[in-house]
Structures are given as C-alpha cells and as structure tokens.
C-alpha positions in Angstrom: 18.4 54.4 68.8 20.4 56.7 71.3 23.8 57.3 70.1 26.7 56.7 73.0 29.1 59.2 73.3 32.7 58.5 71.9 34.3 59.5 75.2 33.4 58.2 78.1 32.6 60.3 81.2 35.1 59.6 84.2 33.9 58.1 87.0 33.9 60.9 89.8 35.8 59.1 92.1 34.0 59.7 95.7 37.3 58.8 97.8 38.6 61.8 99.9 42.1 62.8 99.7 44.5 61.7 102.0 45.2 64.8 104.1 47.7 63.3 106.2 50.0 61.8 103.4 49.8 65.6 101.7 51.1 67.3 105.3 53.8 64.9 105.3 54.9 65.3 101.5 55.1 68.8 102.4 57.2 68.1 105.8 60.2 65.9 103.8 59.9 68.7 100.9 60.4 71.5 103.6 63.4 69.0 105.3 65.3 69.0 102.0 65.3 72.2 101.2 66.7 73.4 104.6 69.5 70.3 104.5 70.6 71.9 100.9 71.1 75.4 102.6 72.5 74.1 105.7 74.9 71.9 103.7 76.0 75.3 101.8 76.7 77.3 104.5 78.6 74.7 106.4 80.8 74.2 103.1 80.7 77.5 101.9 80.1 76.8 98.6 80.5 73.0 98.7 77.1 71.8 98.1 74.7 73.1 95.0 73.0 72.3 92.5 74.5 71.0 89.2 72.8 71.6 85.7 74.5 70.6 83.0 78.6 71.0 83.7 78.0 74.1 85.7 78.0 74.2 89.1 76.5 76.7 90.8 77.7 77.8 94.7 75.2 79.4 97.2 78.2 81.3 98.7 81.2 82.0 97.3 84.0 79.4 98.3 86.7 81.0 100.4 90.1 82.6 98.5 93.2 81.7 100.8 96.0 83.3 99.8 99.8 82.2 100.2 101.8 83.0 103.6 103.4 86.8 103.8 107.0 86.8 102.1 106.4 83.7 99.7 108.0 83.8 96.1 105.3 83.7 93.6 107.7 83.3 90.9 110.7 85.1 89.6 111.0 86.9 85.7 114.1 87.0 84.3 115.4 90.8 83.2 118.5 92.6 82.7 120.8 93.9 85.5 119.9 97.5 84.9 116.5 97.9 83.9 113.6 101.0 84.7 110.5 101.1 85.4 108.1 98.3 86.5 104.2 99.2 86.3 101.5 97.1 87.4 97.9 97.7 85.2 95.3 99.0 87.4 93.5 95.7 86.5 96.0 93.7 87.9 96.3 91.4 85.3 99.8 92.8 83.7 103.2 94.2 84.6 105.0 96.1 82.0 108.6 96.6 82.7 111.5 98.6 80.7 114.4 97.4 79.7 118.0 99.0 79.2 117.6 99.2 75.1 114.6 101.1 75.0 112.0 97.9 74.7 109.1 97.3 77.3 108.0 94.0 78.2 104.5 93.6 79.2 103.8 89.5 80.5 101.3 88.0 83.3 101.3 89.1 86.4 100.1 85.3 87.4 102.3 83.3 85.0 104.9 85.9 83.9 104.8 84.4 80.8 105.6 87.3 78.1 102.9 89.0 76.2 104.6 91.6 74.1 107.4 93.5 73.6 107.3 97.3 72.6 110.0 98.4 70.2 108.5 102.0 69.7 111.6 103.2 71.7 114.3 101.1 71.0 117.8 101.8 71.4 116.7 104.9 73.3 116.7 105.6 76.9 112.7 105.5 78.6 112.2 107.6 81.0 108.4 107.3 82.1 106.0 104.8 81.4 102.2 104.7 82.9 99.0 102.8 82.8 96.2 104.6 81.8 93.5 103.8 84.4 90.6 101.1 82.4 94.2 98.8 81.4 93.9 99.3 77.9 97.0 101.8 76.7 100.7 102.6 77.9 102.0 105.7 77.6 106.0 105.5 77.4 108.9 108.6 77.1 112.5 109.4 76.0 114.8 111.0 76.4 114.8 112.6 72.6 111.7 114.1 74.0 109.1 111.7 72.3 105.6 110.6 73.7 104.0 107.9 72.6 100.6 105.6 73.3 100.1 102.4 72.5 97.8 99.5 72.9 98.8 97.5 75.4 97.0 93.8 73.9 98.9 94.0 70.5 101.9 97.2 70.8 100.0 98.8 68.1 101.3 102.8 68.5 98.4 105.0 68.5 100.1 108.1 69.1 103.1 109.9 68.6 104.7 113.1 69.2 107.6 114.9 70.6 107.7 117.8 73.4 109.1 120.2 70.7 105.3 119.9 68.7 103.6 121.2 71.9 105.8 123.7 72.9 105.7 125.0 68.7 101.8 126.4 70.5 103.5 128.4 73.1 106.1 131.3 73.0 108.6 129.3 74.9 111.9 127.9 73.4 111.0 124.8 71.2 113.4 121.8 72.3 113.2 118.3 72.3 114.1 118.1 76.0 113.9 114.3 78.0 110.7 114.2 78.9 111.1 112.7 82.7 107.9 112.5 84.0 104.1 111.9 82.7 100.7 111.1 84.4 97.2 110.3 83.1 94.3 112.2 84.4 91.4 110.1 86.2 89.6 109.7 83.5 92.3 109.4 81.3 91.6 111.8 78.9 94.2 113.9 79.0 98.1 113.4 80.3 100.7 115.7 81.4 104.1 115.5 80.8 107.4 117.1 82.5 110.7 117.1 80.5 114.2 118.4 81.7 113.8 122.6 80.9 110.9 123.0 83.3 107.8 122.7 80.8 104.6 121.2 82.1 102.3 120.3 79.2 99.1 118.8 78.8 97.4 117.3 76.0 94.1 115.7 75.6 93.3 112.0 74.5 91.2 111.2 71.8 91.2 110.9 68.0 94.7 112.6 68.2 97.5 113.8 71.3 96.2 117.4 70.8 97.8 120.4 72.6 95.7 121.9 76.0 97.7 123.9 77.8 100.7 124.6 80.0 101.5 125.6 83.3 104.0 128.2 84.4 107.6 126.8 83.8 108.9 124.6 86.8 112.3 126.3 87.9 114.4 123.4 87.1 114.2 119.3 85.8 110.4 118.1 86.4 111.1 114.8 87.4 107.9 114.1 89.3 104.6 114.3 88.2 101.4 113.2 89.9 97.6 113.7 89.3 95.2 113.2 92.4 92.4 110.9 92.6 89.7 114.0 92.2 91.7 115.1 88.9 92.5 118.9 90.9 95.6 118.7 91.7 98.6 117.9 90.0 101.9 117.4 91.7 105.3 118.5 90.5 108.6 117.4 91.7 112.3 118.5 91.4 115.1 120.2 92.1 114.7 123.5 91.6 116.0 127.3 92.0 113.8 129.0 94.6 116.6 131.5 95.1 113.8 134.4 95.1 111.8 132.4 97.8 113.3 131.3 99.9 116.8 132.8 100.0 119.0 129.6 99.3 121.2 128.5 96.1 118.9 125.8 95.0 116.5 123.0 96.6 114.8 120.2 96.1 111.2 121.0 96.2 107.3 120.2 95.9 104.8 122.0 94.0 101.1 121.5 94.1 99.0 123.1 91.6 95.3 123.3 91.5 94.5 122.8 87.7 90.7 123.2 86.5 90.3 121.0 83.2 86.5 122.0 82.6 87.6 125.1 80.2 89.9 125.6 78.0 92.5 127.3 78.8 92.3 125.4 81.6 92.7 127.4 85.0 95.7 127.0 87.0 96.8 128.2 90.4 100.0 127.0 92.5 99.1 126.4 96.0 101.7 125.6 97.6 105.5 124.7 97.3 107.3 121.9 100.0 111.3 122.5 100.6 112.4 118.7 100.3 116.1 119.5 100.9 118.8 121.9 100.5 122.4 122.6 99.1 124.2 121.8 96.2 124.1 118.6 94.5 120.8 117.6 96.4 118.8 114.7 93.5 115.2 113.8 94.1 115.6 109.9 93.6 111.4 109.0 93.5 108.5 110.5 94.5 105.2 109.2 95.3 101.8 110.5 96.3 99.4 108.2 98.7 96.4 106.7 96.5 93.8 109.7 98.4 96.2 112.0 97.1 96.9 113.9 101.2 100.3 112.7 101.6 103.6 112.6 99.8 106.6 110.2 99.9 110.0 111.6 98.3 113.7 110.3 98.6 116.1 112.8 98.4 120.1 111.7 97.8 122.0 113.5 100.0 125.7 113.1 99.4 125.9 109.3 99.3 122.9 108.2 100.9 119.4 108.5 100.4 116.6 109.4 102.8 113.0 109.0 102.3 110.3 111.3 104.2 106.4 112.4 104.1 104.4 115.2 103.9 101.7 116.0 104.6 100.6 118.3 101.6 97.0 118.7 103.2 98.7 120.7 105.6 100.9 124.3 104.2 104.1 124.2 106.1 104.1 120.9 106.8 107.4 119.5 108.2 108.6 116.0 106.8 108.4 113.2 108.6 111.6 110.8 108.3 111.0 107.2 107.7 114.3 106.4 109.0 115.3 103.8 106.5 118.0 104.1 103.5 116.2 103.5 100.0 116.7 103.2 96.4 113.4 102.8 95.5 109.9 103.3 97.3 106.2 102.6 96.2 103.0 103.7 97.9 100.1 100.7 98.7 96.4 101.5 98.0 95.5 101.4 101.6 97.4 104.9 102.0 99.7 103.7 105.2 101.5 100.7 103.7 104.8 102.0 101.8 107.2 99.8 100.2 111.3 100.0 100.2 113.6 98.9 97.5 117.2 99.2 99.7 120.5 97.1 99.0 119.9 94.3 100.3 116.0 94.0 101.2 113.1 94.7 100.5 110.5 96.4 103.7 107.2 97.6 104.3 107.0 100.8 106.5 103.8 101.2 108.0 103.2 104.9 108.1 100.6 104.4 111.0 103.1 103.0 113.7 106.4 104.1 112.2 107.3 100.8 111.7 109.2 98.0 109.6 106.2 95.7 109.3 107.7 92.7 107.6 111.0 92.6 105.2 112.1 90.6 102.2 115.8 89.4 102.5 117.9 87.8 99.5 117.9 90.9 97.1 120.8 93.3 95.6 120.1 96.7 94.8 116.7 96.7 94.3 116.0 99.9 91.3 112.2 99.2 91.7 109.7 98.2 93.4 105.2 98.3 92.1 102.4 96.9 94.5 99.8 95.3 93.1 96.3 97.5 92.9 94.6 95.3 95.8 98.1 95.3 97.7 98.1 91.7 98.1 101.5 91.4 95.4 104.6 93.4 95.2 107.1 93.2 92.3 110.9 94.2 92.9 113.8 94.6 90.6 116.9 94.1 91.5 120.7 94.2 90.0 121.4 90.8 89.7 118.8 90.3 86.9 115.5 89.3 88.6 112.3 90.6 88.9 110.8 88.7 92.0 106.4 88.5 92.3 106.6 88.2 96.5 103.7 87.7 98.7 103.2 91.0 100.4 99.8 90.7 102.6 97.9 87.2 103.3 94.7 89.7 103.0 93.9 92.5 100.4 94.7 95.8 101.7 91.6 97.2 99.9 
C-alpha cells in the first residue's frame, strides 16, 4: 500500500505576476517618500517620523532669537559689587559681591546655584573661569588664591602669594593679588599681586610653584594669556623712568613665555606707553579673543578714556574710541566692544568706529561680561541690578 506523504505538495500556481500592479506599488512607494522630504524641508523640521515619544527632525528647526536691546531678566545684587564672569560654556555667570562671597546662578533663569564663602569678609580682587567650565579661580587682597568647583563650592586649592614667592629670592609678602589668568589648557595660572611679582603655578594634584617672570615695575593689575598660550600680557602703572625718561606711566607689557620646560623661557617683547603723568590709574584692560589687539581705559584726572592697540604692531599708536567708560568687555567676534558708562550701556564697533546700538536706563554701570557666542551681555550697575540684555539677534561666532 503506498504511504501518502504527511505534507502536501503546493500546488505550483501557473498564474503570472501582475507586472503592472508591482510598477505601480513601486510609483506610490517612491511618491511618499519624496512628499515626507518635501514636507521637511518646507517646515524645516516640522514633519518626521515618530517612534515611540521621540520625535525625530530631518533638519534642525530654526532658533529665533529675541529683538536687539530686550531685557532677558534682571538679578538682584548689591549696589557695589565686582566682577561678573560668564563660563566659557555659557551656561553660568558668577558674580562677586562686596563681603567677599561669589554667587554663581543661571545664565537662562538666574535662579542661584551657589554661593562661595571661601573669601568672606575679604575684599576679591580677580575671579576667572577656567576654560572646560568646571573650576573658579578667585583672589584677595590678603594675597590668597584659591580653586574651587564650580557645581558644589567644594575648595580644591589654596594658597597664598607669600608660599610661591618662599621658592624665589625675592621679599616674601602677602601682597593683593589683583590679577590672575588660566592658560588655554588650563593647566597652569598666573597671578599678579600689588609689588610687581608675576607667578605661575601649575594645576593638578596640587597649586605647585613654576616659575616667575622678571618683577613688573609697579601694581600688576592686568593679566592676560593669548589664545596660542605664548604670550602673556601684563598691565599697570608702572616706573619706566630708565626707558623712557618720564616720572611714571601707565604701560603694557607683552611677554613671550615658553611653558614646554621647566624653567619655563621668558622674553619681554615689547612694552605699550598707555598714558603719562602723575596719578594716571589703569581702570580695565582687555585683550581681543585672537589675542592682536588690546583695549585699556586709563583715568585721567576725572574722566576715563578707553583706546586700542594694536600689539601685533611695536610702536603702535592707540586708537581712541572716543566714548567715556567705567567698564569695557571685548566680544568673541574681535570688533564688537562693550561699554559700561554712567548712564548706558554701547557697543563700539571697532571696524567702523562706531556706536552700533546702546542700552539706556542704567547708573554707573562697574561691569559689564558678553556671553561666549556674543548673543548676551550682562551689566552691573549701582543701583543694585545685574541686567541679562539682548545684545545681537544673531551669534557673533
């Protein structure tokens, strides 16, 4: 008896395939896919597809940013504060405040983060950002440095100026340290107090001693590190009596300052005459983000005026900007300049020699901080506010 199989064979089915219902099928497929990608482009990131709660954008829906001169918000603060830094991040401004605290809130909210106490009920001098966000860097005038995190105020490091000068065979002081920088690549920082010393000290598992340049001839109240990490800036006033045959000046130095070795190699290149005469006081100081140019504001008598340099160029003449200021801060697009006066706040655009746009309604303005993409500017004035304005409707870079 022949056994039948427990699976039947199928039936090969001798009907061709519908050739003409496949080419369509392939048409409307084709269709869709080109309606989904012109339905993106027109609504610039509008139309995608979902999965899940996600959606995902073919392009990148457009960020419009408020009108030029808009409030953002306004932080309260005392009447006489210092300095106001904005993290290279963007993402925090640290201010500090007349009894030796710093603040560091929001830069979108301005709600309050922290407050540092490492200094209170001392007088800061210098506070900086070190370049990836992460650490502040904050002076007095009893001469002490100190780090700390900026997510929780924990102090990492401190010491005092009279610990670094204890390595050299100058007088050991604890001067006011005025001025301090971080490298590039923050790992080391330099630091200027009142006697003239320039000190460096490398970052890592302690604030250890590096080296120090030849003393500054008078109050180092200005210190800036280029982009490239070679050249570190000095301001002050300063007797140059030997150089240039007058009592005393306000003045620029630029050293060249090799890290790779230690001792570290240091020339000075050149030296700027800012002003002249007795009783001249370098107000603020700051160098253009590609490190060619300086803007300083020198008091003279009553008044103070700000000018540029070129210090790309030796001899260089300065080049007013024609405006009285209190306060002045350089954007990142290297021609926008920012101008804390009595009762505004301008932009001078370096480029045309022009007031670009101004910001009425303030008194006395002590500070003023961009933003890193320059769309932001902070200013703090004597009446007690710290105002976020609107300074570009584009990002400067």
């Amino acid at each position: 008896m022949e056994e039948k199989p427990l699976i039947k064979e199928e039936t090969k089915s001798t009907t061709q395939p519908n050739l003409f219902a496949k080419a369509w099928a392939k048409i409307l497929i084709i269709a869709a896919a080109l309606g989904i990608i012109a339905g993106a482009i027109t609504n610039m990131g509008t139309v995608g597809n979902t999965i899940g709660n996600t959606y995902h954008y073919f392009f990148p829906p457009p960020v419009k940013l408020p009108p030029q001169g808009k409030v953002l918000y306004t932080h309260p603060a005392p009447r006489y504060g210092g300095a106001l830094a904005w993290s290279p991040d963007g993402k925090h401004i640290a201010q500090v405040n007349t009894d030796g605290t710093i603040q560091v809130w929001d830069a979108t909210t301005g709600q309050n983060l922290i407050t540092y106490t490492g200094h209170k009920g001392k007088n800061v001098l210098a506070l900086a950002w070190s370049h990836d966000s992460t650490h502040l860097a904050s002076t007095d005038a009893d001469g002490t440095i100190q780090i700390w995190l900026a997510a929780s105020g924990f102090t990492v490091y401190i010491r005092s100026i009279a610990s670094f000068l204890e390595q050299t065979n100058r007088q050991v002081s604890n001067s006011p340290v005025n001025a301090m920088v971080w490298s590039p690549n923050d790992g080391q920082i330099a630091f200027g107090d009142s006697n003239g010393d320039v000190v460096m000290a490398t970052v890592g598992d302690n604030l250890r001693y590096f080296d120090v340049l030849e003393r500054y001839p008078g109050p180092v109240l200005s210190l800036i590190w280029s982009s490239d990490g070679k050249q570190l800036v000095i301001g002050g006033p300063g007797d140059y009596t030997s150089l240039s045959n007058i009592w005393d000046t306000t003045a620029l130095e630029v050293w060249n300052w090799d890290v790779s070795s230690f001792p570290a190699h240091h020339t000075r290149t050149s030296i700027y005459q800012l002003g002249q005469g007795h009783g001249l006081n370098l107000v603020d100081l700051t160098l253009s983000p590609n490190g060619n140019y300086v803007a300083a504001m020198v008091l003279y008598a009553s008044a103070t005026a700000p000018s540029i340099w070129d210090i790309t160029a030796k001899g260089s003449s300065p080049q007013p900007i024609g405006r009285q200021a209190i306060s002045l801060a350089w954007a990142c697009d290297n021609n926008s300049i920012a101008l804390g006066g009595d009762n505004d706040v301008t932009i001078w655009d370096y480029s045309t020699q022009k007031v670009v746009f101004q910001f009425p309604d303030v008194v006395s303005v002590r500070s003023v901080a961009w933003s890193p993409d320059g769309t932001m500017l902070a200013s703090w004035s004597i009446d007690g506010r710290i105002i976020i304005w609107q300074a570009s409707n584009k990002k400067l870079c």
